[in-house]
C-alpha positions in Angstrom: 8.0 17.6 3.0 4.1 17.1 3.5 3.7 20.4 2.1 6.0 19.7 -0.7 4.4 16.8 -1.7 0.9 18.2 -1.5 2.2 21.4 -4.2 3.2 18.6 -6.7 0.1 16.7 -6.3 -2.3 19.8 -6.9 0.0 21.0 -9.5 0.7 17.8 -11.3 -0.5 14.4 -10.3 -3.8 15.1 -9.6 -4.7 17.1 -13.3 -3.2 14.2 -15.2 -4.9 12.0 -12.7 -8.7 13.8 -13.2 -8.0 14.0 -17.0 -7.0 10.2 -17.2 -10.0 9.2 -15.4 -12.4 11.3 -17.8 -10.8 10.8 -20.9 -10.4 6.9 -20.8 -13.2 4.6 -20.0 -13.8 2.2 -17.2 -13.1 -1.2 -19.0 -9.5 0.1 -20.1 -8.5 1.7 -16.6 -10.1 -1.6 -15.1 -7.5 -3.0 -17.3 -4.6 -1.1 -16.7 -5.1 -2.0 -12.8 -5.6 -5.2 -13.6 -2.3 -5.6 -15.3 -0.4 -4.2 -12.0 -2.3 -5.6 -9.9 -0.6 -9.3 -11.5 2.5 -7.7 -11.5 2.4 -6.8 -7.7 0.6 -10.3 -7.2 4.4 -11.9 -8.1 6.4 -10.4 -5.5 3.1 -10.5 -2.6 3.5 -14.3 -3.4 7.4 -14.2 -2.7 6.6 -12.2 0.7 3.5 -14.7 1.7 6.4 -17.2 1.4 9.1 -14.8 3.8 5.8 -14.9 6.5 5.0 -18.8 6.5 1.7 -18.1 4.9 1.1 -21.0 2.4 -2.5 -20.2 1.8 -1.4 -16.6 0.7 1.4 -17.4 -1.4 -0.8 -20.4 -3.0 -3.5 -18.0 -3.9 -0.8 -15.3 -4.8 1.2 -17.9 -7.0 -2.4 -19.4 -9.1 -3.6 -15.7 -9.7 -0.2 -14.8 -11.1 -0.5 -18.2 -13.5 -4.5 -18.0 -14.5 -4.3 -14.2 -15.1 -1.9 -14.2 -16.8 -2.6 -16.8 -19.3 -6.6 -17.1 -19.0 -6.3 -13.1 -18.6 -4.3 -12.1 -21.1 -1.0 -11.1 -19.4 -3.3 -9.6 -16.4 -5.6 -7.2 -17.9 -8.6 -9.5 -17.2 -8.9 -11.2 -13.8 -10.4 -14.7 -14.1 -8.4 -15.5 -10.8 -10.5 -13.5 -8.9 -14.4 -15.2 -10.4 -12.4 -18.3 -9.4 -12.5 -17.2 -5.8 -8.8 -16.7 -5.7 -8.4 -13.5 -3.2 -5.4 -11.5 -3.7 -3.2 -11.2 -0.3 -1.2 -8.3 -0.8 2.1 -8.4 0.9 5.4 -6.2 0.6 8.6 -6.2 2.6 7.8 -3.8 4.9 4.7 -6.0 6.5 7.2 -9.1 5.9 10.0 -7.2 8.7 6.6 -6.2 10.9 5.3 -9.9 10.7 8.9 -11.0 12.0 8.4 -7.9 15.0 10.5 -5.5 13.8 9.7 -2.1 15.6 7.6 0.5 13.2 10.1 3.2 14.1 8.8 7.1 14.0 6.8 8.6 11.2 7.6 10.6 8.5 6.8 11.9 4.9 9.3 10.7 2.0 9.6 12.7 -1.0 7.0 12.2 -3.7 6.3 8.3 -1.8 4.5 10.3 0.9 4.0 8.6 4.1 5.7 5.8 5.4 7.7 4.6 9.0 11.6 3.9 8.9 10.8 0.3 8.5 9.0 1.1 5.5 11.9 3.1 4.1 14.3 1.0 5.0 12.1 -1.4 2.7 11.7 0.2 -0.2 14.7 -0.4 -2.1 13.7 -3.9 -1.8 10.1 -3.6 -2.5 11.8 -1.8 -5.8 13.9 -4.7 -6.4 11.0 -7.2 -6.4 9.0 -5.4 -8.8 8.8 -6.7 -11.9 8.8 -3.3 -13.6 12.3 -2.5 -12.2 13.7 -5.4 -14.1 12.7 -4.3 -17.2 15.8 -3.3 -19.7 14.5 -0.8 -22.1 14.8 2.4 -19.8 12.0 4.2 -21.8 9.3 1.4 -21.3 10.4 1.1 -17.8 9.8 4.7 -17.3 6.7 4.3 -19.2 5.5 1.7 -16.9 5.9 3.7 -13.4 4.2 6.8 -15.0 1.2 4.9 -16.0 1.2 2.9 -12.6 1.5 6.0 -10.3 -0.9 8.2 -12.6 -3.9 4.6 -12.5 -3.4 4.7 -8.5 -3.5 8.8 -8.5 -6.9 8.3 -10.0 -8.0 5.5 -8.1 -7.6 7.9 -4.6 -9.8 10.9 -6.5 -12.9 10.3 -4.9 -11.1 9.3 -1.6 -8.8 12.7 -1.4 -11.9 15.0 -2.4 -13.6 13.3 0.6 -10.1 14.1 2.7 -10.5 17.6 1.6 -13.9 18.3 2.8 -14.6 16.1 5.8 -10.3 16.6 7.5 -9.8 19.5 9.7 -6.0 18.4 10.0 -5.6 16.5 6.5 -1.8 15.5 8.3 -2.9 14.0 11.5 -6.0 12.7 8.9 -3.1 11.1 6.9 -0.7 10.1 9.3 -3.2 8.5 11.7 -5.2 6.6 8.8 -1.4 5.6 7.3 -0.6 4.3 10.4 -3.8 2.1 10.8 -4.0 1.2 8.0 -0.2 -1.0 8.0 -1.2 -2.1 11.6 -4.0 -4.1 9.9 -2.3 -5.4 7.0 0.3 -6.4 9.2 -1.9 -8.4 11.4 -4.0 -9.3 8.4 -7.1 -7.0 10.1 -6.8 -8.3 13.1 -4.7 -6.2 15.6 -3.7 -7.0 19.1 -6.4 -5.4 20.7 -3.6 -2.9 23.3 -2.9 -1.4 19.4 -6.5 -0.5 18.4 -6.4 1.5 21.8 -3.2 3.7 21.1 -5.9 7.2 21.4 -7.5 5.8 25.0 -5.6 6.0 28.4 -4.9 2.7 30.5 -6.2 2.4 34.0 -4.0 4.0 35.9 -3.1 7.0 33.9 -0.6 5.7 31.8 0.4 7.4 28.7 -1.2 5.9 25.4 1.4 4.3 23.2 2.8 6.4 20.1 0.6 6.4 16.9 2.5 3.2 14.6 4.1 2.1 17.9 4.2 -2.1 17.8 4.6 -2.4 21.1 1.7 -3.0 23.8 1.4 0.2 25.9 3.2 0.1 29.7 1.8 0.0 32.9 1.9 3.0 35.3 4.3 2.8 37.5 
């Protein structure tokens, strides 16, 4: 599936991607983000709200109202001058915030890497978007090609980096994945037993599995 994935990418995503990125200018694709970025605000502030954090979902919620009136229907971002940081927040961190387990890795079709809790989260994350809700099939199509080919371009500089620096662009992706939802779970600050998962514990006990929530064992 990883391999799969990576075909349609260098076939496909990543052209229209390149071309995107050299055929509009920055203000407009600064725009374009902008506007997703206040729709994705909406449902982060619903999720701030499923993990008890008010200061979240009050940021989330005053973003979503400034930008867009002040920033005409999110394409500017006033909320942000204002000091208003944006707490991003789907339902998969919501279930790891309440301790539900990780679960093994694995690569989706064209999503690309995720955990069964993430999976298992996606329909909802779907649900909460406010693109999915929108009737006319064509502009809702429209909408998830634009927002998939803005974010395709925003990675550019980061995949050419992936490409030259990775010896193993998998275990690159899958360990980086990984650490990456450990921090946004625990707002980027881990228990320090799961910044450790690649070290042994006194004793010689086995380090605990890459995306594992749980604190490694003791040797018995």
């Amino acid at each position: 599936m990883y391999s799969f994935n990576e075909a349609v990418d260098t076939a496909v995503l990543k052209p229209v991607a390149t071309a995107y990125r050299d055929v509009l200018p920055q203000p407009v694709r600064t725009g374009v983000s902008n506007f997703f970025g206040n729709l994705g605000d909406a449902w982060s502030f619903v999720n701030n709200i499923l993990q008890a954090k008010p200061e979240g979902a009050l940021h989330s919620f005053w973003r979503v109202v400034i930008n867009s009136t002040m920033g005409l229907g999110g394409v500017l971002d006033p909320a942000t001058e204002m000091r208003l940081q944006r707490h991003r927040e789907d339902f998969g961190q919501t279930l790891g915030y309440w301790g539900v387990p990780a679960g093994p890795y694995f690569v989706l079709p064209l999503f690309g890497p995720s955990t069964l809790r993430d999976a298992a989260a996606l329909p909802v994350d779907a649900y909460g978007s406010a693109v999915g809700h929108v009737n006319d099939v064509s502009v809702r199509n429209s909408l998830i090609g634009v927002n998939v080919i803005q974010t395709r371009a925003s990675l550019l500089t980061t995949t050419d980096f992936l490409e030259s620096a990775a010896l193993d662009k998998y275990s690159f992706q899958r360990d980086a994945f990984l650490q990456k939802r450990r921090n946004e779970i625990h707002d980027g600050n881990p228990p320090q037993d799961e910044e450790r998962y690649d070290l042994e514990e006194e004793g010689g006990a086995a380090p605990a599995p890459a995306g594992s929530d749980a604190a490694p064992q003791p040797a018995r």
